[in-house]
SERO-4910 file (N, C-alpha, C, O; in steps of 0.05 Angstrom, whole numbers):
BEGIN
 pado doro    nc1    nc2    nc3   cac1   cac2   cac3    cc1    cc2    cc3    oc1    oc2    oc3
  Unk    A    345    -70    282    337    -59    257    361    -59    238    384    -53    244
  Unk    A    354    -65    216    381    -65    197    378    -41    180    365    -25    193
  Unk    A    386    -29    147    388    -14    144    357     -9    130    349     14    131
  Unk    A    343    -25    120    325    -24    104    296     -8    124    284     13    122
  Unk    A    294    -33    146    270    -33    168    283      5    179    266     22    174
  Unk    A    302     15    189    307     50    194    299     65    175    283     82    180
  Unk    A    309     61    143    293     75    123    270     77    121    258     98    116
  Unk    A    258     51    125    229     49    125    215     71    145    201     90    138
  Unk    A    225     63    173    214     76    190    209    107    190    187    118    192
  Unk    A    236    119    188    248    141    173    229    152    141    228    175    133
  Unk    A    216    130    130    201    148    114    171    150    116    154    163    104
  Unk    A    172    131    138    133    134    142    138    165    165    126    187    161
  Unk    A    153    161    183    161    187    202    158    213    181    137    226    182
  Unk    A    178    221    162    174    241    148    155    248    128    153    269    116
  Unk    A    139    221    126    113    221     99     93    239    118     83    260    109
  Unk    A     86    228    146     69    242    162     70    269    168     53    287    167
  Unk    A    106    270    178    106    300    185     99    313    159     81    329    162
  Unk    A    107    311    133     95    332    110     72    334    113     62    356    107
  Unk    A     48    305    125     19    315    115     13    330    131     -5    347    126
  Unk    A     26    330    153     19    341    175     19    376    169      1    392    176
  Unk    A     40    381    157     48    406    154     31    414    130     18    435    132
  Unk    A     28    400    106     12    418     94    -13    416     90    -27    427     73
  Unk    A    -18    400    106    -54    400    108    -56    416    142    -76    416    156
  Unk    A    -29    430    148    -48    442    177    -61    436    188    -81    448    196
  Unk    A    -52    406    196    -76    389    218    -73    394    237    -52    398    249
  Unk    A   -102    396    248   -103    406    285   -120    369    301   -135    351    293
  Unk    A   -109    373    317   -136    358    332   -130    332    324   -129    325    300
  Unk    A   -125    312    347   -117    288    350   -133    264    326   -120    248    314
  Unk    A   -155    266    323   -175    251    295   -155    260    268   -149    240    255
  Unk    A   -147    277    261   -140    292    241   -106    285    243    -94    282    222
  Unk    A    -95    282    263    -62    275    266    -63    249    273    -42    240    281
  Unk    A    -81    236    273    -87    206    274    -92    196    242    -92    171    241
  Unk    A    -95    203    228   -104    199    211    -84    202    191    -81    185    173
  Unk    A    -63    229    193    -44    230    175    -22    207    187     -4    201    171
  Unk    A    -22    195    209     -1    179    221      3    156    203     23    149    190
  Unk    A    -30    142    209    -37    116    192    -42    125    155    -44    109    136
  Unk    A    -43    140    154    -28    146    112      0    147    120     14    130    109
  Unk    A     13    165    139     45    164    133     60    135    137     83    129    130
  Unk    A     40    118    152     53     87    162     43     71    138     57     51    133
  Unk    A     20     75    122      6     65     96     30     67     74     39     46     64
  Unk    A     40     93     67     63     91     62     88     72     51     95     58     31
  Unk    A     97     79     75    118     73     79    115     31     83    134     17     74
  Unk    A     90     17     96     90     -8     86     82    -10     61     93    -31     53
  Unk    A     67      1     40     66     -5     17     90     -6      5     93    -22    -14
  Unk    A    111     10     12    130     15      2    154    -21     10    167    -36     -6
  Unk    A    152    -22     36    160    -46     44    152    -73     18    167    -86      3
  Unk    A    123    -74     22    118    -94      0    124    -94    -23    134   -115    -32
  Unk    A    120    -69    -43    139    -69    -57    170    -83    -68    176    -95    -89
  Unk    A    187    -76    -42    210    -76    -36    214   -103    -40    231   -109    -57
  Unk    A    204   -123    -27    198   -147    -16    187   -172    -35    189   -196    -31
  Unk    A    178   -161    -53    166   -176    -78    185   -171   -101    187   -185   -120
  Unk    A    203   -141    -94    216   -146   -124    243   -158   -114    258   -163   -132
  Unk    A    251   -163    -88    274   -167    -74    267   -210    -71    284   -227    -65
  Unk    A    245   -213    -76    239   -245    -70    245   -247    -41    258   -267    -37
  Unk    A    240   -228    -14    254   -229     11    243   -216     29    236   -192     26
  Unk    A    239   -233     55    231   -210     76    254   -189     87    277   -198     88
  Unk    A    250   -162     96    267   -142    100    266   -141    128    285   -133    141
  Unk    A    245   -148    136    243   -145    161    262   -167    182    266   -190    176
  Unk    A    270   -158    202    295   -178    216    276   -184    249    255   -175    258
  Unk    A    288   -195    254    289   -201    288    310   -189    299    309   -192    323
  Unk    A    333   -173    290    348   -157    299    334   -132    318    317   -115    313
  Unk    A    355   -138    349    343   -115    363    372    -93    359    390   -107    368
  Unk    A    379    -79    355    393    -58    349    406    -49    397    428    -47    407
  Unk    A    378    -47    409    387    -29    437    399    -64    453    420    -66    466
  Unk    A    382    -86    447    399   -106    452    435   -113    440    450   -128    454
  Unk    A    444   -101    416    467   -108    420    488    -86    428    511    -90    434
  Unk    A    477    -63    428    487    -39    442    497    -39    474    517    -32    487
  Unk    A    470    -53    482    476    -56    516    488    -81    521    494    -83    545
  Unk    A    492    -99    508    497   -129    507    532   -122    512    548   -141    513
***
């Protein structure tokens, strides 16, 4: 992962936990649901990124491959 693809990740992660928190969702349908808007997110946001950048962001970089490598 380079720096872009962790932000990304990092903001669909925190888009969810907010819905999560203030819509007081219970029950797996309902935290399923805020997951795929917080991952909706955060790839809209990718495309975005990606069209105004003329560039894919996304890598083939494995990050735990060059750690253990």
């Amino acid at each position: 992962m380079d720096d872009f693809e962790l932000i990304l990740t990092m903001l669909g992660e925190r888009t969810t936990t907010e819905i999560h928190r203030t819509e007081d969702s219970k029950g797996m349908p309902k935290l399923k649901k805020d997951a795929k808007t917080g991952g909706s997110v955060a790839g809209q946001t990718r495309k975005l990124l990606e069209k105004r950048l003329k560039r894919s962001i996304v890598t083939g970089k494995n990050y735990l491959s060059e750690v253990q490598g």
